[in-house]
C-alpha positions as CSV (number, residue, x, y, z in Angstrom):
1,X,187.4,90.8,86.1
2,X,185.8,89.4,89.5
3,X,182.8,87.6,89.8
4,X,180.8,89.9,90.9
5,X,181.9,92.1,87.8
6,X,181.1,89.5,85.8
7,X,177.4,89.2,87.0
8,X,177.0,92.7,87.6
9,X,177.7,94.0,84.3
10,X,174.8,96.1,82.5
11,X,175.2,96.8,78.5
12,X,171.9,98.9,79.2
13,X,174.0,101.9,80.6
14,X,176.2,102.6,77.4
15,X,175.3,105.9,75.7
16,X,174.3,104.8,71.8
17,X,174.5,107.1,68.9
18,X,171.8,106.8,66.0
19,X,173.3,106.8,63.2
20,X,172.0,108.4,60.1
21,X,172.3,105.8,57.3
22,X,171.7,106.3,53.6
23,X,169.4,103.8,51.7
24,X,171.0,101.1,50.0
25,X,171.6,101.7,46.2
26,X,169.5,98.9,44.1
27,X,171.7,99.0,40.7
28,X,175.4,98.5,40.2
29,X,176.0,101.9,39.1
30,X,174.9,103.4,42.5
31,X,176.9,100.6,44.6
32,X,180.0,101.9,42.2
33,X,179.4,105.6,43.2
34,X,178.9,104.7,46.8
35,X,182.5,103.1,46.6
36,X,184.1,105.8,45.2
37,X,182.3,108.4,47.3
38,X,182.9,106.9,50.4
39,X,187.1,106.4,49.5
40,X,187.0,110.1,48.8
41,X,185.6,111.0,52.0
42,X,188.7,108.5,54.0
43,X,185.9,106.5,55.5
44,X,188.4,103.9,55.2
45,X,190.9,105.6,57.9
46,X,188.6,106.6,60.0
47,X,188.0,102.7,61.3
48,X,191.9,102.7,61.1
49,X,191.8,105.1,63.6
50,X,189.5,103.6,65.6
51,X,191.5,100.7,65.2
52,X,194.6,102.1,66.2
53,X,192.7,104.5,69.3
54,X,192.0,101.3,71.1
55,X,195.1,99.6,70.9
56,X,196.6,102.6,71.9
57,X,194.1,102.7,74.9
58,X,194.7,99.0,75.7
59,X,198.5,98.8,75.2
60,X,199.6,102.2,77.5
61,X,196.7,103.3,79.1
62,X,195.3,99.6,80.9
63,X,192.1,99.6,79.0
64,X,191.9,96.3,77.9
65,X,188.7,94.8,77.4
66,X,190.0,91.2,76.5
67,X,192.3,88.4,78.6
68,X,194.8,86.6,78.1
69,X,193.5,83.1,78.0
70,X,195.5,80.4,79.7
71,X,197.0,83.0,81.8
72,X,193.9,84.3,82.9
73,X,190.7,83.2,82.6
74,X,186.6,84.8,83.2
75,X,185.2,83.9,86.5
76,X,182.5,81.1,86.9
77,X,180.1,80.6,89.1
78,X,180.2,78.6,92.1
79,X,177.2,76.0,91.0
80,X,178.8,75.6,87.2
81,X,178.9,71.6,86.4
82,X,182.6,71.2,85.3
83,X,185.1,68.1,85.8
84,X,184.0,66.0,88.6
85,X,185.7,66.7,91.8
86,X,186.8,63.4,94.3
87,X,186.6,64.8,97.5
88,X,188.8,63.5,100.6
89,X,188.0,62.8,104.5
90,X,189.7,66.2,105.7
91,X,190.6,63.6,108.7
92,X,192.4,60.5,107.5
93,X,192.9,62.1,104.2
94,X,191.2,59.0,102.6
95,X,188.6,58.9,99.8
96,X,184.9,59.4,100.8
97,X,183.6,57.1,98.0
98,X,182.1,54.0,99.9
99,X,181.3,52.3,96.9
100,X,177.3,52.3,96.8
101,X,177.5,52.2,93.1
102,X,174.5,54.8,93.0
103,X,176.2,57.2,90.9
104,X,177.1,54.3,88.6
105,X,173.3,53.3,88.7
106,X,172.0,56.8,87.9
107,X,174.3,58.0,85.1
108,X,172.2,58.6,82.0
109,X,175.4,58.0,79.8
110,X,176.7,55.1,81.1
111,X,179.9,56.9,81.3
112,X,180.8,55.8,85.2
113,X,182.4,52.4,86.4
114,X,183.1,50.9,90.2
115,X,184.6,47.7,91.2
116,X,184.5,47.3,94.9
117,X,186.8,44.5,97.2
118,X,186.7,44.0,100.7
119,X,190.2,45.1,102.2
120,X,191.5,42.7,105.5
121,X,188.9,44.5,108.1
122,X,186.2,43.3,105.5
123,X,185.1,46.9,104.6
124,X,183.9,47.3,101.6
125,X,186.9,49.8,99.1
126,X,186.9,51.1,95.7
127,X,189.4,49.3,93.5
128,X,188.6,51.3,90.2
129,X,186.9,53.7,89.3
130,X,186.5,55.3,86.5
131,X,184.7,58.2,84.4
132,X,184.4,58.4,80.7
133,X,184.5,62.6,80.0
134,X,184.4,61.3,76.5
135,X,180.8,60.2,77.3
136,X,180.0,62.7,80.3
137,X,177.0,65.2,79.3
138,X,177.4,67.0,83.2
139,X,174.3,66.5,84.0
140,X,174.9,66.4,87.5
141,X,172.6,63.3,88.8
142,X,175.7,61.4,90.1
143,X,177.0,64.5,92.4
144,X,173.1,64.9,93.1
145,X,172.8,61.5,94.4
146,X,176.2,60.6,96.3
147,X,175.1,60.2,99.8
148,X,179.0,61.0,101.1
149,X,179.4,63.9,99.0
150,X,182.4,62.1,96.9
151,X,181.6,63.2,93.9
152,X,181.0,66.8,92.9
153,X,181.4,69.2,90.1
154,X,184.4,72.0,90.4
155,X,185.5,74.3,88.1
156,X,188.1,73.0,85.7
157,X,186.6,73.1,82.4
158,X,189.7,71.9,80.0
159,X,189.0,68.9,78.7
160,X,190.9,69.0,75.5
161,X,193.4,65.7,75.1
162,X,195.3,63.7,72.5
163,X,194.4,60.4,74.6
164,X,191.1,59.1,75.7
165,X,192.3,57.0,78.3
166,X,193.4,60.6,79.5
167,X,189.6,61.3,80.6
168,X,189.1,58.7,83.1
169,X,191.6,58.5,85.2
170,X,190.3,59.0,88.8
171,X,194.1,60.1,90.1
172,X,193.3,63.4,88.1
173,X,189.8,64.0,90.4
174,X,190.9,62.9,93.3
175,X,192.0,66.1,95.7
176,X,195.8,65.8,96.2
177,X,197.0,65.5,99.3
178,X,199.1,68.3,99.3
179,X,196.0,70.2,99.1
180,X,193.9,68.7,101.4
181,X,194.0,71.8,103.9
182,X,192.3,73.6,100.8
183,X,189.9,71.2,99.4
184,X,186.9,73.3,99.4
185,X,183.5,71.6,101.1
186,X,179.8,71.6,99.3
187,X,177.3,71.4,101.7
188,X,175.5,69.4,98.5
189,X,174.3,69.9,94.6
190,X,170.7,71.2,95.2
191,X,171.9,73.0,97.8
192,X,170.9,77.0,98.0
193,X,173.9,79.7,97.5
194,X,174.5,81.3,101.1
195,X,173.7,84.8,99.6
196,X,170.2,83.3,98.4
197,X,168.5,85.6,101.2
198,X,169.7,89.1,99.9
199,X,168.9,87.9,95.9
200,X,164.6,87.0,97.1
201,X,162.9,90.1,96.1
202,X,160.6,90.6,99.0
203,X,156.6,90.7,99.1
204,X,154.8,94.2,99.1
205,X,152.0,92.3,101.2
206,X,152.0,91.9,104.8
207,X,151.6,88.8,106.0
């Protein structure tokens, strides 16, 4: 399923039945009769074969309606606040993080850590840095504030681990360089998605 598949479906258009149910018995006797009525008539098998239609459907005929999570997964969307994201200078392929502290300064759960040195050109570096996703609530004022763009939110959502030290290692953010030809660029959190125009309904009034 695409993302656009995802957004654009509509439970509206499927045709439903009314079905004519019978009131529900008040003693025990009744519920009794309803039991053995209802095992007379095979109601039972009738869900079995509903059961057994749609497996049918999804194992020959490609109708599956579920996925097969790790292997594939349901789109997100592009804004959703995930696992932070390091980004790289697509030049030097350094770190853009200069240090300021700000996100540090802004994080309502005191989940982020810096510690800055001066390296031999006595520019200021990031020695450590670190983020507590044990601690993390996403709220996004740290990627919101970043004046470099260092910091963002991407779309890796597993956060399950056996270790906490496993949830702050900035290695694991940090874009590989490998990848650094695909590191995908934000023009910035608050900024508007570039199909914004085409979602604005317009004005009936001429202005």
């Amino acid at each position: 399923m695409s993302l656009e598949e995802f957004k654009n479906r509509n439970v509206g258009t499927q045709n439903y039945r009314m079905l004519d149910l019978e009131p529900t018995p008040e003693s025990g006797w009744g519920r009794f009769k309803r039991v053995v009525r209802r095992s007379v008539q095979l109601e039972l098998f009738t869900g079995l074969k509903v059961t057994f239609r749609e497996m049918i459907k999804a194992l020959f005929m490609g109708e599956m309606h579920t996925i097969k999570y790790p292997f594939e997964k349901l789109p997100i969307a592009p804004r959703y606040r995930a696992i932070h994201e390091m980004k790289r200078l697509l030049e030097s392929g350094h770190y853009r993080c200069i240090g300021c502290g700000l996100c540090e300064k802004i994080c309502i759960a005191n989940c982020i850590r810096i510690d800055t040195r001066y390296d031999e050109n006595q520019r200021k570096e990031v020695s450590e840095y670190t983020l507590n996703f044990g601690r993390c609530i996403f709220c996004g004022y740290c990627a919101e504030v970043c004046p470099e763009l260092a910091i963002v939110h991407g779309g890796r959502y597993e956060v399950a681990s056996e270790q906490r030290a496993e949830y702050a290692l900035f290695e694991d953010m940090l874009t590989p360089l490998d990848q650094l030809a695909n590191q995908k660029e934000y023009p910035g959190f608050g900024a508007v998605s570039p199909d914004a125009d085409e979602k604005i309904k317009k004005t009936p009034l001429a202005y």
